[in-house]
FINU-785177 format. One record per residue (C-alpha): x, y negated, z; residue number from 0. Coordinates in steps of 0.05 Angstrom, whole numbers, plus 32768, in hexadecimal, padded with zeros to 4 digits. Layout:
// FINU-785177
<east = X, north = Y, up = Z, k = NUM>
...
// end
This chain:
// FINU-785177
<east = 7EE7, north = 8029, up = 7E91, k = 0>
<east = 7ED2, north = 7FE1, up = 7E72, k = 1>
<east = 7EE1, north = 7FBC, up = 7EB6, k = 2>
<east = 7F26, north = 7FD9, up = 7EB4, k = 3>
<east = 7F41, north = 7FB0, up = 7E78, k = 4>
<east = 7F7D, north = 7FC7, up = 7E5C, k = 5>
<east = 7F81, north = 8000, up = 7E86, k = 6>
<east = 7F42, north = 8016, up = 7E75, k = 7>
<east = 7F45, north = 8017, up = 7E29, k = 8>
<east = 7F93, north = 803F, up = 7E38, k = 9>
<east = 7F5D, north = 806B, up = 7E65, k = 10>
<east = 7F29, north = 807A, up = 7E33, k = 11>
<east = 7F56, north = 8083, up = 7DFA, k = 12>
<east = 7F80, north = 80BA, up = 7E1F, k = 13>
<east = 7F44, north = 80DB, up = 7E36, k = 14>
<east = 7F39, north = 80D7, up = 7DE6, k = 15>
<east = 7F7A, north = 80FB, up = 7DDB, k = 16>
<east = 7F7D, north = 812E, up = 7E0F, k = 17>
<east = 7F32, north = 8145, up = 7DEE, k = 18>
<east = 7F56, north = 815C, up = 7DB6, k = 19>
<east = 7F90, north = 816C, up = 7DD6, k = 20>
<east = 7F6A, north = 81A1, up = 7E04, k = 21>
<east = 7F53, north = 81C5, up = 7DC4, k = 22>
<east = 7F90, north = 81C1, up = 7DA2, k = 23>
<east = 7FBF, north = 81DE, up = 7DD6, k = 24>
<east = 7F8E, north = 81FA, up = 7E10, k = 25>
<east = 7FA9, north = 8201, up = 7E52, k = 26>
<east = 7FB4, north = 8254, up = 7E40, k = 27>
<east = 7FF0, north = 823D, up = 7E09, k = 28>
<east = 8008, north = 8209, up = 7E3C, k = 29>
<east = 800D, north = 8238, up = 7E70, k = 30>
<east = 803C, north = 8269, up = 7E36, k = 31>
<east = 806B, north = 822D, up = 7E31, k = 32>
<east = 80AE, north = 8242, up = 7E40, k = 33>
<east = 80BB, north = 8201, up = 7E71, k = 34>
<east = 807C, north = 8215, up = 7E94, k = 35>
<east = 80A4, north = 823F, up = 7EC2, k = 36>
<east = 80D3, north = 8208, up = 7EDA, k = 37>
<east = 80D0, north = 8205, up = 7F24, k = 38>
<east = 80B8, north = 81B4, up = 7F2D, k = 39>
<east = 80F3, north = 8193, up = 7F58, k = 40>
<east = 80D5, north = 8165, up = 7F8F, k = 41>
<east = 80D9, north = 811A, up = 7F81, k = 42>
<east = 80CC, north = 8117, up = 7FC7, k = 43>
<east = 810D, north = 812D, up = 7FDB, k = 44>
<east = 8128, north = 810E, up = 7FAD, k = 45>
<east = 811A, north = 80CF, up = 7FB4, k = 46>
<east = 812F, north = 80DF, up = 7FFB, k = 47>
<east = 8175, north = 80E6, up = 7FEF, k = 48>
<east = 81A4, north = 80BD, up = 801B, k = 49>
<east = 81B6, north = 8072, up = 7FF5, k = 50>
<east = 818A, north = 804C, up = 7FC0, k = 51>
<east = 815E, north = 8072, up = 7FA0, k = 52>
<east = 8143, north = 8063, up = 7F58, k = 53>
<east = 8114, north = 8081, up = 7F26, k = 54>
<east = 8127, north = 806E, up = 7EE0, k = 55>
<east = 80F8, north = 8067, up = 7EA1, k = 56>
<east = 8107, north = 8078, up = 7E5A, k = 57>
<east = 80D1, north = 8058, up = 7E35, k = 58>
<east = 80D8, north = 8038, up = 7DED, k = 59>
<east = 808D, north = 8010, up = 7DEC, k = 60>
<east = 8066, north = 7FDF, up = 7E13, k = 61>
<east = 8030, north = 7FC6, up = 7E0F, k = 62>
<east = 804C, north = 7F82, up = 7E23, k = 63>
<east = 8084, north = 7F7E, up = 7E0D, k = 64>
<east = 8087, north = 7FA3, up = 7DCF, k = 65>
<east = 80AE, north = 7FD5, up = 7DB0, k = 66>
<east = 80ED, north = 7FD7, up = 7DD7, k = 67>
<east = 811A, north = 800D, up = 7DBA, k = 68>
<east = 810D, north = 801B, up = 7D71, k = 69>
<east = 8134, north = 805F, up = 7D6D, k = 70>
<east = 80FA, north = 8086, up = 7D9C, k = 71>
<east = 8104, north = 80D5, up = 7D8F, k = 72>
<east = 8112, north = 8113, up = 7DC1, k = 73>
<east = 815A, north = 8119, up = 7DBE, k = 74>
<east = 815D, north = 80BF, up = 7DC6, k = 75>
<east = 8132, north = 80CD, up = 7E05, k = 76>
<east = 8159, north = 8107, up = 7E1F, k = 77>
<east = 819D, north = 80DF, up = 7E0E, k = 78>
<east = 8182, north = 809C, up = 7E37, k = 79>
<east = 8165, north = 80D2, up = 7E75, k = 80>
<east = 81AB, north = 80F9, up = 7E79, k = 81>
<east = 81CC, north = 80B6, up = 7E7D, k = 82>
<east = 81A0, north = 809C, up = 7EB5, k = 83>
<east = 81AF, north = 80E5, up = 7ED9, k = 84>
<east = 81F7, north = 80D5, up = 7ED3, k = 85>
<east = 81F4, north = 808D, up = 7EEE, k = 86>
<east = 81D5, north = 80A9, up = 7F2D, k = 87>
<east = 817C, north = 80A9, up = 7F21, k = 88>
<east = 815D, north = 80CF, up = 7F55, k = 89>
<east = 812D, north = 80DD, up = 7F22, k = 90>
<east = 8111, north = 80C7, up = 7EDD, k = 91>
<east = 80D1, north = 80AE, up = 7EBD, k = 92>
<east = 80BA, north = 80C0, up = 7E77, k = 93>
<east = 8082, north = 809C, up = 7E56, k = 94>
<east = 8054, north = 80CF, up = 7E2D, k = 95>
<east = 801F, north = 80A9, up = 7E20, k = 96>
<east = 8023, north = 809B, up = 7DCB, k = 97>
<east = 7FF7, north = 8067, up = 7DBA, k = 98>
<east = 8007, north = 8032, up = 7DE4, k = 99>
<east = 8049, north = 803F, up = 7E03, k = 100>
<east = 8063, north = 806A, up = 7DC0, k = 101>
<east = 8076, north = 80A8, up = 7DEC, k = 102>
<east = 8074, north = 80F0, up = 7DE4, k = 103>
<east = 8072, north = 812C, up = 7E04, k = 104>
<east = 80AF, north = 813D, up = 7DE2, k = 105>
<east = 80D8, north = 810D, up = 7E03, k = 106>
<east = 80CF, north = 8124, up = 7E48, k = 107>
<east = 80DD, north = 816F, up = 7E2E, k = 108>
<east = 8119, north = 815A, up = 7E0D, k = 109>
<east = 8133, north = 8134, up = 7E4A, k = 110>
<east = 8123, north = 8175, up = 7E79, k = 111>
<east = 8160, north = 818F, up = 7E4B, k = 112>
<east = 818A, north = 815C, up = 7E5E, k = 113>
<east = 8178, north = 8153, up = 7E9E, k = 114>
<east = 8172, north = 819A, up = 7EC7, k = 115>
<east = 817E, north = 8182, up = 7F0A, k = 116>
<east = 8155, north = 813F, up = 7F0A, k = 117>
<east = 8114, north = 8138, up = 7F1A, k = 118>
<east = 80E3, north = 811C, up = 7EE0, k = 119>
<east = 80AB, north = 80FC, up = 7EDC, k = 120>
<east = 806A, north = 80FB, up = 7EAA, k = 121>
<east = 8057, north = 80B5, up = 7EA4, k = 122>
<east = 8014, north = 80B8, up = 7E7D, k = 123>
<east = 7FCC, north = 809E, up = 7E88, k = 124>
<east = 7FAE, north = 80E2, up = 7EB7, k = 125>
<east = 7F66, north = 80DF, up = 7EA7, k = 126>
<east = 7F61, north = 812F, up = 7EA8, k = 127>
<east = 7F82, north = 8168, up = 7ED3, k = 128>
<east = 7F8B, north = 818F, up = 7E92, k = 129>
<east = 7FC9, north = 8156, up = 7E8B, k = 130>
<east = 7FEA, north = 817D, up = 7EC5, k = 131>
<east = 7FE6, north = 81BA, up = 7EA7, k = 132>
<east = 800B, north = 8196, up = 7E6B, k = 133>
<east = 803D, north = 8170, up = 7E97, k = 134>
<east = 8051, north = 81AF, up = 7EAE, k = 135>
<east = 8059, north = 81CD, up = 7E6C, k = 136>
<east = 8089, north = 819B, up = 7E54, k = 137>
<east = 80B3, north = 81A5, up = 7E95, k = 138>
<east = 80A0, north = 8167, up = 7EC7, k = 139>
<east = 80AB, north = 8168, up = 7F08, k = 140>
<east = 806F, north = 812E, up = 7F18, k = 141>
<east = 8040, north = 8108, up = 7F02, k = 142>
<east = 8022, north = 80BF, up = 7F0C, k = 143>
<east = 7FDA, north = 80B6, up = 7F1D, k = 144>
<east = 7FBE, north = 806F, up = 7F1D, k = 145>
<east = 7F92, north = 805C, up = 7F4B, k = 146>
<east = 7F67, north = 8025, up = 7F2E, k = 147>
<east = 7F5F, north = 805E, up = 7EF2, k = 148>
<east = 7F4E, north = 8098, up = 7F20, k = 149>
<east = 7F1F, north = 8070, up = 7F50, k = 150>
<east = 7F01, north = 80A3, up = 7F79, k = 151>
<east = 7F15, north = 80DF, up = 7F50, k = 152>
<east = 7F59, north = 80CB, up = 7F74, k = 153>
<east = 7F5D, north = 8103, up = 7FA7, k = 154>
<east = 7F44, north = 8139, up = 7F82, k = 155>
<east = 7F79, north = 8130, up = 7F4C, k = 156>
<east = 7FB3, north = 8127, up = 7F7E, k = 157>
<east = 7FA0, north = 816B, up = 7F9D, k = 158>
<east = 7F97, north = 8187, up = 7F53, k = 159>
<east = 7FDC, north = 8170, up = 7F42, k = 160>
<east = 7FFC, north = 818B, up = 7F7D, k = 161>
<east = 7FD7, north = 81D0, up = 7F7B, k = 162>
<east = 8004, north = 81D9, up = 7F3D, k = 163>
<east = 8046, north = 81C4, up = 7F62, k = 164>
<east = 804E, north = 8185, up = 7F3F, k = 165>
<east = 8062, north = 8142, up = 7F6B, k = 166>
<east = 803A, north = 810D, up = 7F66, k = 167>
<east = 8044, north = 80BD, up = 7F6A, k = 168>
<east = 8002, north = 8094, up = 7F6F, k = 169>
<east = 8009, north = 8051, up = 7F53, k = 170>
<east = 7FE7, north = 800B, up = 7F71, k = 171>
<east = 7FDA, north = 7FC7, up = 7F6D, k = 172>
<east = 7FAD, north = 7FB2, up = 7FA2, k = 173>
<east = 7F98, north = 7FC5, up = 7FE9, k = 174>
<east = 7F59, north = 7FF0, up = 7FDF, k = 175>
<east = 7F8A, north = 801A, up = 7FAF, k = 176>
<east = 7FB7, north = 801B, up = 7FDF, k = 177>
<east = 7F89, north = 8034, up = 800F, k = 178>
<east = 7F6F, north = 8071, up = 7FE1, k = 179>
<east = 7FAF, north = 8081, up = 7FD0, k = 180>
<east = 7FBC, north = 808C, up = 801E, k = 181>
<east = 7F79, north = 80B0, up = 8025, k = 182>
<east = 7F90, north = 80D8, up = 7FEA, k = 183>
<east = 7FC8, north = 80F7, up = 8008, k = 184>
<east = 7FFA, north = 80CB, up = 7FE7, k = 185>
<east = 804A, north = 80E3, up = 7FFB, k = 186>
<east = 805A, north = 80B2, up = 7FC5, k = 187>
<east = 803B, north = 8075, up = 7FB7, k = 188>
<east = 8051, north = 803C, up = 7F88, k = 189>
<east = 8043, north = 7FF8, up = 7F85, k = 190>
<east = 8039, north = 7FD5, up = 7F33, k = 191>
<east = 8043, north = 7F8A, up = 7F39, k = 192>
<east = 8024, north = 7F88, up = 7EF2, k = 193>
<east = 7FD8, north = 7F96, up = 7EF7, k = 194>
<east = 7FBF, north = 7FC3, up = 7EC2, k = 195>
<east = 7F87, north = 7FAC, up = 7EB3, k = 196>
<east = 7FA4, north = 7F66, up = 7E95, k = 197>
<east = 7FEF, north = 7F74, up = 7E90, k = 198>
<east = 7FFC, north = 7F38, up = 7EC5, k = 199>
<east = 8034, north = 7F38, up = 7EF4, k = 200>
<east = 8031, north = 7F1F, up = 7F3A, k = 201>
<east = 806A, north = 7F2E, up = 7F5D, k = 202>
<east = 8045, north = 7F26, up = 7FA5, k = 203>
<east = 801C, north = 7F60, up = 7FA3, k = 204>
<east = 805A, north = 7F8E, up = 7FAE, k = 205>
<east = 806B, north = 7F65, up = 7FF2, k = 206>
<east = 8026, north = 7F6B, up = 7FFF, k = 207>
<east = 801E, north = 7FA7, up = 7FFA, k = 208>
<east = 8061, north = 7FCA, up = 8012, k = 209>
<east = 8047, north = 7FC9, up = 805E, k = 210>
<east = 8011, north = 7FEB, up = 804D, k = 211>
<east = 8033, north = 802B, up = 8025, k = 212>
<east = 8072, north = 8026, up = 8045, k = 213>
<east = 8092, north = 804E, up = 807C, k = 214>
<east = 80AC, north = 8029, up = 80AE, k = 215>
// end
């Protein structure tokens, strides 16, 4: 992952920490988690919905920006994810991913409380399908898969994902992502201005792009 830059050091350290995570909580405990058995809602539909259509994001780190909220726990995530429910989100994104983006699965669990009826999101670094099994534990409704970290593994992770009910959006930044993401399968595709591998932001890439994953 050395030619992805940033992304790829985020990459190989969460491959890293799902290692020990697999042996620590195996996919037979995830599977005896109590929000296991939440029937995923489909961020399909509702992003859907008649009007604009928003996915929030409770996150409290970035990588470029610093530490933006300095009071990160479960029941501050849950309290800023009930809030965005109320104000109208068709659905809500949760950063889990704890070294660079100070996350936690515990955040998106929490918020699952808060939020019964809106769709959320696990946004993490998937380098491994055991990561559905966990998203599912913690009661997500979808997941993000990056393209540029995927490569070709892409379509084979997208059908993983979905085998286990779970909606998926498939994040890119250039054409040839775009394109996979298509080839994928992709119901949802999202376009990141900021390219991941150096953190820079070039607004043009999402009009570039939009023709490409948009419906007309």
């Amino acid at each position: 992952m050395s030619d992805l830059g940033i992304l790829g050091r985020i990459g190989e350290r969460t491959a890293q920490r799902i290692a020990r995570e697999k042996l620590e909580r195996p996919v037979e405990w995830l599977r005896t988690q109590p929000l296991y058995d939440h029937p995923p809602m489909s961020l399909s539909k509702a992003l859907s919905a008649p009007g604009p259509n928003v996915i929030a994001e409770v996150k409290f780190v970035s990588p470029s920006e610093g530490v933006l909220r300095n009071n990160a726990s479960p029941v501050e995530a849950a309290r800023i994810a009930a809030a965005y429910a109320s104000a109208g989100a068709s659905a809500i994104s949760i950063l889990t991913e704890p070294e660079f983006f100070g996350g936690d699965y515990s955040f998106l669990a929490g918020a699952r409380d808060s939020c019964p009826t809106t769709p959320l999101l696990m946004k993490d670094f998937v380098v491994d399908e055991y990561q559905f099994e966990l998203a599912r534990s913690i009661g997500a409704d979808a997941v993000l898969l990056i393209a540029a970290l995927l490569g070709p593994r892409l379509g084979a992770m997208h059908s993983a994902a979905k085998s286990l009910g779970l909606s998926v959006l498939i994040e890119v930044h250039n054409e040839s992502e775009a394109n996979a993401a298509i080839a994928a399968g992709g119901a949802l595709i999202g376009v990141n201005s900021r390219d991941l591998k150096s953190l820079k932001v070039d607004l043009a890439v999402a009009r570039r792009l939009a023709p490409l994953v948009c419906l007309p």
